[in-house]
ZAROMI-413652 format. One record per residue (C-alpha): residue number from 0; x, y, z. Coordinates in pm, 1 decimal, always signed. Layout:
N
+-----+----------+----------+----------+
| pos |        u |        v |        w |
+-----+----------+----------+----------+
| NUM |        X |        Y |        Z |
...
+-----+----------+----------+----------+
***
This chain:
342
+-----+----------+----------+----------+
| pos |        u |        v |        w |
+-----+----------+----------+----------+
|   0 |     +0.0 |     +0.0 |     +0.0 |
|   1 |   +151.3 |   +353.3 |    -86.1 |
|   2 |   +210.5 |   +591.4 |   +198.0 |
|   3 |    -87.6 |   +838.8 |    +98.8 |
|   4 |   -368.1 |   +541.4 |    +28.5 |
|   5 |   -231.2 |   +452.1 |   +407.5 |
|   6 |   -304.2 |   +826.1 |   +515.3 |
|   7 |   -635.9 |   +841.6 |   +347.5 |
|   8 |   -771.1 |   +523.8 |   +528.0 |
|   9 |   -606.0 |   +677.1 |   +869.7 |
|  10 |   -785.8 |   +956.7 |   +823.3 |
|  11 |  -1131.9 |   +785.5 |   +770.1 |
|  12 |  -1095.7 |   +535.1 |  +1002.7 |
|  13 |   -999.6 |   +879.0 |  +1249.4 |
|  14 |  -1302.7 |  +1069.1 |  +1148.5 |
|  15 |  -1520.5 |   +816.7 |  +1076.2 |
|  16 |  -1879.2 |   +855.0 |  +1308.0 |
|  17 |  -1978.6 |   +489.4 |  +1220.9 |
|  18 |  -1633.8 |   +342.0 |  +1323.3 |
|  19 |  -1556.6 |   +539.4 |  +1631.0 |
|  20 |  -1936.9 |   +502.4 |  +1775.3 |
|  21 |  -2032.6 |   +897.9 |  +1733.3 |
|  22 |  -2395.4 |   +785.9 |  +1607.0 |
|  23 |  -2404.0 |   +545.5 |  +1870.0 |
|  24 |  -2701.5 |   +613.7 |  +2126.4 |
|  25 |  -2596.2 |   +731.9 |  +2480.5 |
|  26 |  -2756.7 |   +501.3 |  +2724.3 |
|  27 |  -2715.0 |   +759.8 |  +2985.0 |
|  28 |  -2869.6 |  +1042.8 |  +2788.4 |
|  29 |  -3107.7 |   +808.3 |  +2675.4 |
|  30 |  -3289.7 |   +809.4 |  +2987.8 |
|  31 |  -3234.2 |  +1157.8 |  +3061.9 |
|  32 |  -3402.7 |  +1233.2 |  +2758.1 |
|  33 |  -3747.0 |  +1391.0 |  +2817.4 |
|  34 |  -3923.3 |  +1426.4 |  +2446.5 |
|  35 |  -4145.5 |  +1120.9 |  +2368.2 |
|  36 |  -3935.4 |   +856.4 |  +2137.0 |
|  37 |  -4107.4 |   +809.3 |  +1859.1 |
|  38 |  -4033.2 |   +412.8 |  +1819.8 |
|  39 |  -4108.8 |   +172.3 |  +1509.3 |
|  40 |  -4094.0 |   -224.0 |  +1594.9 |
|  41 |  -4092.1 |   -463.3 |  +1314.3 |
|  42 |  -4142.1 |   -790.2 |  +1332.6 |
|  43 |  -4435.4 |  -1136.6 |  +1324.9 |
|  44 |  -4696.3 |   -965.5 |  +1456.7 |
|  45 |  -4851.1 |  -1243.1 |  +1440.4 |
|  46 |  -4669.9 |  -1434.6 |  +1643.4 |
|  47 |  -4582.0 |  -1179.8 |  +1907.0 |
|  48 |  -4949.4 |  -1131.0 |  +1948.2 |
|  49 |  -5031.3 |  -1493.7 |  +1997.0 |
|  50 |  -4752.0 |  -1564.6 |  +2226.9 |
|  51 |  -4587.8 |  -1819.6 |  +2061.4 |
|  52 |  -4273.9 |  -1707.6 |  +2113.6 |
|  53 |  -4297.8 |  -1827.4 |  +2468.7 |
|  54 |  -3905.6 |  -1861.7 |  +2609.5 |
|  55 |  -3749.1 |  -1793.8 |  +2286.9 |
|  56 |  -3626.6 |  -1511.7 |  +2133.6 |
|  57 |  -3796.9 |  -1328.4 |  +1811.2 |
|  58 |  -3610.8 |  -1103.1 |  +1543.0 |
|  59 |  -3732.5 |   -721.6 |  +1498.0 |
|  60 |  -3627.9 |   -414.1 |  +1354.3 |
|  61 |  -3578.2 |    -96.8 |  +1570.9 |
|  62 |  -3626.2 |   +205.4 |  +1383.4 |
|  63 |  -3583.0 |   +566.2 |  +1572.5 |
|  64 |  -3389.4 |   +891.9 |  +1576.2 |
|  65 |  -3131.0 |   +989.0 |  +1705.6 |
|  66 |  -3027.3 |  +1292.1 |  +1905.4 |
|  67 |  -2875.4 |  +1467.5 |  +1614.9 |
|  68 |  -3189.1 |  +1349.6 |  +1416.5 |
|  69 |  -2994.3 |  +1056.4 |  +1232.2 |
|  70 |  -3246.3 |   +751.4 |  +1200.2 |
|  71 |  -3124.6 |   +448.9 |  +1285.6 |
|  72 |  -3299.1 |   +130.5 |  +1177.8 |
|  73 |  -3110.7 |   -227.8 |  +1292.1 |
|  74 |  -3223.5 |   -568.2 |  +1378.4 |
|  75 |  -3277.3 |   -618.0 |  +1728.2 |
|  76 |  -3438.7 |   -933.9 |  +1930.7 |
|  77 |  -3756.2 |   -931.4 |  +2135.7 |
|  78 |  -3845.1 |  -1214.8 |  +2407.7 |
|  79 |  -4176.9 |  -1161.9 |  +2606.8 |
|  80 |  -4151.9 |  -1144.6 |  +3021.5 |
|  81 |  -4357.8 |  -1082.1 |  +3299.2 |
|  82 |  -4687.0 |  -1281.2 |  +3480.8 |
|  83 |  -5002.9 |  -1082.9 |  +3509.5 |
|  84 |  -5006.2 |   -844.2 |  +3214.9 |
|  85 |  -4842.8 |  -1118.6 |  +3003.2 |
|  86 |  -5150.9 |  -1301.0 |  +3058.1 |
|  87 |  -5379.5 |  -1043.3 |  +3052.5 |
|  88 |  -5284.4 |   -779.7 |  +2794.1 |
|  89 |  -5336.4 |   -779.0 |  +2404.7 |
|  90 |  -4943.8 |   -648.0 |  +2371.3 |
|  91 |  -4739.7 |   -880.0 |  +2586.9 |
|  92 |  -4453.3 |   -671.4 |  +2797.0 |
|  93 |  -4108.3 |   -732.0 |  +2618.9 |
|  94 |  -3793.1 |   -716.1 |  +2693.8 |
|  95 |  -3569.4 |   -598.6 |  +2379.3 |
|  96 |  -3220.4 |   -713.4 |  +2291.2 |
|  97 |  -3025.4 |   -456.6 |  +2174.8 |
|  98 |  -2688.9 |   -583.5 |  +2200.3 |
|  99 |  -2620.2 |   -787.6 |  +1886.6 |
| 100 |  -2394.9 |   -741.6 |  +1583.4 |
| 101 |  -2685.9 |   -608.8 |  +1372.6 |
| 102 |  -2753.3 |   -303.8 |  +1582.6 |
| 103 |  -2438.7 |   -145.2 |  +1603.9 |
| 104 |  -2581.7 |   +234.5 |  +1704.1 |
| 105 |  -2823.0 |   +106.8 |  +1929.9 |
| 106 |  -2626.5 |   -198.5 |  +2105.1 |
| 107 |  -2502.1 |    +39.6 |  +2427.0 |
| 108 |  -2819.1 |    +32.5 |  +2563.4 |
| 109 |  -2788.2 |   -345.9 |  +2579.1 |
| 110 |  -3138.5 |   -512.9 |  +2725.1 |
| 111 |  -3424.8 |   -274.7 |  +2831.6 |
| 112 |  -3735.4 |   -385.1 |  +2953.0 |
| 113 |  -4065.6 |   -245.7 |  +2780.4 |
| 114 |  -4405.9 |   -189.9 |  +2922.4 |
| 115 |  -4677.9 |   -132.0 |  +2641.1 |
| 116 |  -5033.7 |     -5.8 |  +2725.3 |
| 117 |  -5208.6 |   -342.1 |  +2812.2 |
| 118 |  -5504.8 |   -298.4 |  +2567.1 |
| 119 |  -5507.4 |    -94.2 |  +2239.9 |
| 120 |  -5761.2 |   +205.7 |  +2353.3 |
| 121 |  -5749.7 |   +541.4 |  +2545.5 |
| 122 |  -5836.5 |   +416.3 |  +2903.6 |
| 123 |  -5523.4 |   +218.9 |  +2874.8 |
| 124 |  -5348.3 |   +442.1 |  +2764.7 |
| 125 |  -5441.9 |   +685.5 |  +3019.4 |
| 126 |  -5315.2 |   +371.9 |  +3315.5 |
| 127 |  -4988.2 |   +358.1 |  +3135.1 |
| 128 |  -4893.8 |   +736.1 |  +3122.3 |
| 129 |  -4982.5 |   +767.2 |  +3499.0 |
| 130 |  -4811.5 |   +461.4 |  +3569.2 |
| 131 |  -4483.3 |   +625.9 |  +3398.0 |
| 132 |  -4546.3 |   +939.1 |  +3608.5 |
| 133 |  -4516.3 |   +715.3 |  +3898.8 |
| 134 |  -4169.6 |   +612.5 |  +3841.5 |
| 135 |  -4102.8 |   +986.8 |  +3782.8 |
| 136 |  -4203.8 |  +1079.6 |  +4108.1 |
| 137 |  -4027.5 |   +833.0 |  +4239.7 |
| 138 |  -3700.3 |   +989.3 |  +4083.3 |
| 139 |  -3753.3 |  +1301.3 |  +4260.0 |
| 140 |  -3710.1 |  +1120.7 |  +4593.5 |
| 141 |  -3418.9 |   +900.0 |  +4553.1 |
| 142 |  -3135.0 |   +862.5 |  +4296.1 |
| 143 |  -3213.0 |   +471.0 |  +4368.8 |
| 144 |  -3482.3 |   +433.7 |  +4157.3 |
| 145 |  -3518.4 |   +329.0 |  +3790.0 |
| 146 |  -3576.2 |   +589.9 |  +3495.0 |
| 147 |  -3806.6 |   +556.5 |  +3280.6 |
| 148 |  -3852.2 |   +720.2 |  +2880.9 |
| 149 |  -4148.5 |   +743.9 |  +2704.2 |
| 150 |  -4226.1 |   +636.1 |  +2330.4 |
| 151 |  -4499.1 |   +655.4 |  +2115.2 |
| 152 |  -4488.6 |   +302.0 |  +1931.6 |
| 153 |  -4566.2 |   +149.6 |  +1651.3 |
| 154 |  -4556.1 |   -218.4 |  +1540.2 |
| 155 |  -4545.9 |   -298.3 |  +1235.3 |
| 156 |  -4625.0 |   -686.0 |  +1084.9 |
| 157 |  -4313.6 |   -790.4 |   +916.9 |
| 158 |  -4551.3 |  -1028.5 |   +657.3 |
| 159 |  -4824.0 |   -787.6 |   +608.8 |
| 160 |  -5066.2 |   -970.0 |   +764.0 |
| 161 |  -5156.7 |   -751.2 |  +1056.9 |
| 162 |  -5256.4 |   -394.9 |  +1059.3 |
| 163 |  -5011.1 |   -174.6 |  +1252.1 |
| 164 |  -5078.3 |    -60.1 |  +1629.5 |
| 165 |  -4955.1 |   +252.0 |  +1724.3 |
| 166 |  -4995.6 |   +335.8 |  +2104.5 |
| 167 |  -4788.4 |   +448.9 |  +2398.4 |
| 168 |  -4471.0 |   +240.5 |  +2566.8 |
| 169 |  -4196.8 |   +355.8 |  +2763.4 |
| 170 |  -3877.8 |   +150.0 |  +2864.2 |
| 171 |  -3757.9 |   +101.4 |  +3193.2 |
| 172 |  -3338.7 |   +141.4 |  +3285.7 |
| 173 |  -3108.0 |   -179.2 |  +3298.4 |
| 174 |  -3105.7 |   -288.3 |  +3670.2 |
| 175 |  -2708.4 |   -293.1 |  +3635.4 |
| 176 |  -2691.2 |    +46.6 |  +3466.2 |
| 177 |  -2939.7 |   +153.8 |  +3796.1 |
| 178 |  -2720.5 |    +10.7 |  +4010.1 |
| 179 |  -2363.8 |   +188.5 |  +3861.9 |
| 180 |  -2472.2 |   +527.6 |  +3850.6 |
| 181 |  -2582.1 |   +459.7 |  +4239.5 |
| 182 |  -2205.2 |   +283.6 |  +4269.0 |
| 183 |  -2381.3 |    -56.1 |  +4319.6 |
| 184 |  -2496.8 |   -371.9 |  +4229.7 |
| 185 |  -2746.5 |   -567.2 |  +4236.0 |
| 186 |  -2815.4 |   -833.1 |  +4525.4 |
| 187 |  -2811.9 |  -1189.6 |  +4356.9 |
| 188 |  -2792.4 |  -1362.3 |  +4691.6 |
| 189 |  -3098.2 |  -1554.0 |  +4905.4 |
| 190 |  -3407.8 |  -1387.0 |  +4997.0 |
| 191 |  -3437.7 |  -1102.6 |  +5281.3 |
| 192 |  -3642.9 |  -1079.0 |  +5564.4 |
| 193 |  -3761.0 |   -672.7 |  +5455.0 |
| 194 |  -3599.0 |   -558.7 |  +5805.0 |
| 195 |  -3246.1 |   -690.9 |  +5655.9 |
| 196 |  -3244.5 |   -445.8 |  +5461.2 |
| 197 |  -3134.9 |    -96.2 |  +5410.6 |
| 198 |  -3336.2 |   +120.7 |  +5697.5 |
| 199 |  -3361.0 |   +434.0 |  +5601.0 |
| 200 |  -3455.9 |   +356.5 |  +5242.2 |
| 201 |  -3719.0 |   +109.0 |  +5295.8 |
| 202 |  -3887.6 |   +373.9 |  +5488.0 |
| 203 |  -3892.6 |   +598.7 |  +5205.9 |
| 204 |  -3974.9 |   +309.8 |  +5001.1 |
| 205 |  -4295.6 |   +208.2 |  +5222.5 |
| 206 |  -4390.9 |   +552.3 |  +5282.3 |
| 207 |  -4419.1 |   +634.3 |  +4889.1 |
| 208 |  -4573.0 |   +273.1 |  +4808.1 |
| 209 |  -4859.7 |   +419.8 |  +5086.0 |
| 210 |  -4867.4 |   +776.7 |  +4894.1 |
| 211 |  -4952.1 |   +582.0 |  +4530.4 |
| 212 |  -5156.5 |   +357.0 |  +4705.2 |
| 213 |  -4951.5 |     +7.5 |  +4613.8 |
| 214 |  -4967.2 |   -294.0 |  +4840.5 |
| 215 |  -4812.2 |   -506.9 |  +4529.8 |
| 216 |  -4480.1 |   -589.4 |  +4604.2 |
| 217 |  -4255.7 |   -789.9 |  +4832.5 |
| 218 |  -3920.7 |   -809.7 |  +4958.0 |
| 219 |  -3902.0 |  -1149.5 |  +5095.8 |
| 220 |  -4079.9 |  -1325.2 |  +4778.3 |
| 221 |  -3876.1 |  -1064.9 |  +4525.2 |
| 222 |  -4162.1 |   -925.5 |  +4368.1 |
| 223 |  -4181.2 |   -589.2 |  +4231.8 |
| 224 |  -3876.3 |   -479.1 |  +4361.1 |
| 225 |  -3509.9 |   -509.5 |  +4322.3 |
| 226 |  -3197.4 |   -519.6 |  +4582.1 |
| 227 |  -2874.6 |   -346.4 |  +4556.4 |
| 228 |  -2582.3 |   -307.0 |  +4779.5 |
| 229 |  -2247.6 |    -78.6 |  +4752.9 |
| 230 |  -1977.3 |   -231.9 |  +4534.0 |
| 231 |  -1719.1 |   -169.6 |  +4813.6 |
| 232 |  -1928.5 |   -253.0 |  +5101.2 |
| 233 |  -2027.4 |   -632.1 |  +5115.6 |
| 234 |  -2133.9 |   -603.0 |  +5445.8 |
| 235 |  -2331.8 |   -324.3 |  +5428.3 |
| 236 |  -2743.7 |   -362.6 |  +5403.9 |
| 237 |  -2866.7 |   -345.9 |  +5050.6 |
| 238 |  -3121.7 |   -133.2 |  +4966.2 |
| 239 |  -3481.2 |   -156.4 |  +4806.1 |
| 240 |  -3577.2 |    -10.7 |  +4516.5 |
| 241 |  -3917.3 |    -48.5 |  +4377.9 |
| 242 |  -4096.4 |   -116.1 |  +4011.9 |
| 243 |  -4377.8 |   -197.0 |  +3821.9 |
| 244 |  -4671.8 |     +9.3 |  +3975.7 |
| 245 |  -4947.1 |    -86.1 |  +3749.4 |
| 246 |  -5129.1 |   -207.2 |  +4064.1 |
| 247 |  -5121.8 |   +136.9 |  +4312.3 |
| 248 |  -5432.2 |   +310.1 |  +4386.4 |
| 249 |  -5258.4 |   +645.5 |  +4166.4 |
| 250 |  -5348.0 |   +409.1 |  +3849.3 |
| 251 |  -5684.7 |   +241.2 |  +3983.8 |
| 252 |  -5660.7 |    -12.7 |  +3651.5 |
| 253 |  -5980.8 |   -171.9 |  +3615.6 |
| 254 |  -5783.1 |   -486.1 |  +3655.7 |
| 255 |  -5597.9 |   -433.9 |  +3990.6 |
| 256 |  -5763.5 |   -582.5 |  +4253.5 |
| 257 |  -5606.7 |   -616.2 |  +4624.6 |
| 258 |  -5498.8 |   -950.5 |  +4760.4 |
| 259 |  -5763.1 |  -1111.3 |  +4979.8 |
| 260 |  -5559.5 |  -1147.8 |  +5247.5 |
| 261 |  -5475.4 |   -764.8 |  +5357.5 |
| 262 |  -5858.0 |   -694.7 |  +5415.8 |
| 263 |  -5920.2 |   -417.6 |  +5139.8 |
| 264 |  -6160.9 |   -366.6 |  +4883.8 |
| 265 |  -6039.0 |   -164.4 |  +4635.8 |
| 266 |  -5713.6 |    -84.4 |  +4525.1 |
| 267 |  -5720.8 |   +282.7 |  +4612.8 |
| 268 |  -5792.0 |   +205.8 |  +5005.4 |
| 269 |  -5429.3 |   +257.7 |  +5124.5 |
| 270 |  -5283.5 |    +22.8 |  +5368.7 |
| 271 |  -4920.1 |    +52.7 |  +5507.2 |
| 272 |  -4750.3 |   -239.3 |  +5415.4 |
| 273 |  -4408.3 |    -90.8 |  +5591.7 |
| 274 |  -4308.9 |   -207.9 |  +5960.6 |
| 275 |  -4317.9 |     +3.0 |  +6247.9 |
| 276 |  -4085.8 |   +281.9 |  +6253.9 |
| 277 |  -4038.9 |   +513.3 |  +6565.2 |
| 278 |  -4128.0 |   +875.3 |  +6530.4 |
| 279 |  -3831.3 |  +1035.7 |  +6468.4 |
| 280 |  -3742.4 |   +800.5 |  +6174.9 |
| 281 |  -4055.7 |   +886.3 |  +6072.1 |
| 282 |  -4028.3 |  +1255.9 |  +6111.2 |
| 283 |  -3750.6 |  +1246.8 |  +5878.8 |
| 284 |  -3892.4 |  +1044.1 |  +5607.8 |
| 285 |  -4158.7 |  +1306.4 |  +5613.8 |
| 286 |  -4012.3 |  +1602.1 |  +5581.5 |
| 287 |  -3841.2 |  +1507.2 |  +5288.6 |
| 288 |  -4234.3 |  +1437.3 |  +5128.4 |
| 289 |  -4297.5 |  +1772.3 |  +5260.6 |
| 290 |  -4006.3 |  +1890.4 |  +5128.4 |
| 291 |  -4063.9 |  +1768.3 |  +4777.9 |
| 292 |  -4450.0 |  +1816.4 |  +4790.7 |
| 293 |  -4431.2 |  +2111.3 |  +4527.3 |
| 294 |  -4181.9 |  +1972.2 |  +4309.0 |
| 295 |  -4428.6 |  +1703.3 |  +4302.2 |
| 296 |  -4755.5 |  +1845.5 |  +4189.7 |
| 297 |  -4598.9 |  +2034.7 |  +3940.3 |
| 298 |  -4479.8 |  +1713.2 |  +3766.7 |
| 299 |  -4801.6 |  +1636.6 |  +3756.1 |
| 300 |  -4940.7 |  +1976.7 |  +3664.1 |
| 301 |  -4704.2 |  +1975.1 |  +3359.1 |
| 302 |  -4780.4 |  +1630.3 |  +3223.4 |
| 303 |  -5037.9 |  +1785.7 |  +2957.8 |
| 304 |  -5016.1 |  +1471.0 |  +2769.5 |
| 305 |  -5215.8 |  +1295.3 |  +3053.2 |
| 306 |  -5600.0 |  +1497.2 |  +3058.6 |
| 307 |  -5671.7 |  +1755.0 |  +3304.1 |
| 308 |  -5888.3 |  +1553.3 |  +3473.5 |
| 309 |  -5712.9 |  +1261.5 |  +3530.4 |
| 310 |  -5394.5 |  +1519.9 |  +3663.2 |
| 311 |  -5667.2 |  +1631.9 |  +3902.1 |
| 312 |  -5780.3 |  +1285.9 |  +4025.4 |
| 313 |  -5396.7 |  +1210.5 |  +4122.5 |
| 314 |  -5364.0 |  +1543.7 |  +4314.2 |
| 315 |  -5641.0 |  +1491.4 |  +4483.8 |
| 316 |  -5538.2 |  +1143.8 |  +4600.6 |
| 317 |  -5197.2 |  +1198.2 |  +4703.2 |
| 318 |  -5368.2 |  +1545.1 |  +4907.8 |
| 319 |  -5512.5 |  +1208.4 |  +5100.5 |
| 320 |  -5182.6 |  +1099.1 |  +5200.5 |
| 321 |  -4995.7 |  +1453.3 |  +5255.4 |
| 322 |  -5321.9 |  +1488.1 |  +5501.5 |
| 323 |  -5228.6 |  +1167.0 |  +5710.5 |
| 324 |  -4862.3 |  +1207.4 |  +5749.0 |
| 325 |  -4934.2 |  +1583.8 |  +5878.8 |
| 326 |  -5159.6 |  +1501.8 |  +6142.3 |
| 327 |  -4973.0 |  +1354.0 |  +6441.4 |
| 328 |  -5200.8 |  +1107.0 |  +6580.4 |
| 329 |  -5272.2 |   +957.7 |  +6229.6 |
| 330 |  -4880.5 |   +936.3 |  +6180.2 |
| 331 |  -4884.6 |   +734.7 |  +6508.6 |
| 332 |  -5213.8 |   +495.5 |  +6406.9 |
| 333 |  -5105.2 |   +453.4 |  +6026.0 |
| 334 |  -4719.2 |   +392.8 |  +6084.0 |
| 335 |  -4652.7 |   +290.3 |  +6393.3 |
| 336 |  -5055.6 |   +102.1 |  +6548.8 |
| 337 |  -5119.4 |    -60.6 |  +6260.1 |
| 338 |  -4794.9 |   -119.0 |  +6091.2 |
| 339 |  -4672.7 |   -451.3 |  +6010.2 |
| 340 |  -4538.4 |   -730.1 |  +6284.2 |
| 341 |  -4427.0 |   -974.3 |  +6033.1 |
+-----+----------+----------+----------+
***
């Protein structure tokens, strides 16, 4: 090879986007992100809406923009996850594989979970969006939570034999990538006992669970929530950090209903699922809901995509709660009387 065919390739393979990874997506930023994605997801139809790809994985095409308005359109893989809405929903929650050799722009974001609206109309629609409010409130208390983006998607039948669906989705941050930016990792030992863990946190965590109205999750039986612990701390307590609200009173879905056993009706009767705390742990738990009470509503207030009235109906709801843990006695008789003993 001459010397100057040997500069010109230096020179692309310097200044080259593709090879250096400039038009790849920043998982970070990703999440940060706060327009609406708008999201096209090729693949069988058919067979994603029948669930026959059961434990096996399904190829799709991911087409998007990025930042600098670049669209990027790559072969992906889908698999389908979760229990309830799996069973329940017309769009099956997913969990897509971006990490392959075909999607070279979009592989840093590596696997994200994705929660579509269960059935393809507006009332569903309307229990997704406040469900992804949820997890942004949730943000605004504690760097230990997961982020979530929004996307408007549509899926597309690869053979033509379905009619596309176009409704709203959002995806929710890798548990590891959670984890790093709160210099952690996730817990992959046994089981805890809920008072094993992290103090201080799980009494933010059962204290905002009470707010939204949620009594669906559990840290003994792992379910809805997630356990990390320092990286350079093995001993210390790892902390909670909740997901998938679907079920809280905030979202009232006509299919939430209350386990039989904790004595409620409806979904949006609240019931403390925390243990007892003593007052001045609770004191300090509280002023930081106080403290963030504003902040709050205004999330809310600003989420125009979600109608006036439902935006309404959540500030009204959570007014319930900032009522109870500003009134002394009913601080005492919600948290402490009637909290949990095992």
């Amino acid at each position: 090879m001459k010397l100057y065919q040997f500069i010109l390739l230096l020179c692309l393979y310097v200044y080259s986007p593709v090879i250096h990874g400039q038009t790849k997506i920043d998982s970070v930023q990703f999440f940060l992100d706060e327009n609406i994605l708008n999201v096209k997801l090729t693949t069988d139809l058919g067979n994603l809406l029948s669930r026959r790809i059961k434990d096996d994985t399904q190829k799709a095409v991911f087409t998007c923009k990025l930042p600098d308005s670049t669209e990027v359109s790559e072969e992906i893989s889908i698999n389908l996850r979760g229990k309830m809405r799996r069973s329940i929903c017309y769009v099956p929650p997913m969990k897509l594989h971006f990490n392959t050799p075909n999607s070279p722009s979009l592989s840093p974001l590596k696997d994200l979970k994705l929660v579509s609206s269960c059935k393809v109309n507006s009332v569903y629609d309307k229990y997704l969006l406040k469900e992804y409010l949820i997890y942004k409130m949730y943000n605004l208390f504690t760097d230990k939570s997961f982020r979530v983006r929004l996307c408007n998607v549509t899926y597309e039948d690869n053979k033509g034999k379905k009619k596309p669906l176009t409704h709203y989705a959002f995806f929710i941050e890798d548990v590891d990538a959670m984890a790093k930016r709160n210099k952690c990792k996730e817990w992959e030992y046994e089981s805890l006992n809920t008072e094993k863990t992290d103090r201080e946190q799980m009494t933010m965590v059962a204290l905002f669970e009470f707010m939204i109205g949620n009594t669906d999750f559990s840290i003994p039986n792992n379910h809805n929530i997630k356990l990390i612990r320092p990286k350079k701390d093995s001993t210390a307590k790892p902390f909670v950090v909740p997901y998938d609200f679907d079920y809280a009173g905030l979202v009232n879905a006509e299919y939430a209903a209350p386990a039989e056993l904790l004595g409620i009706e409806k979904v949006t009767d609240r019931l403390y699922r925390g243990f007892p705390r003593t007052i001045p742990e609770l004191q300090a738990a509280i002023q930081i809901f106080n403290e963030k009470k504003d902040t709050l509503y205004e999330l809310i207030k600003k989420f125009e995509i979600l109608d006036n009235g439902y935006r309404k109906d959540m500030i009204n709801y959570i007014d319930d709660f900032y009522t109870i843990i500003n009134d002394k006695r009913m601080v005492q008789y919600t948290f402490i009387d009637n909290a949990r003993i095992q």
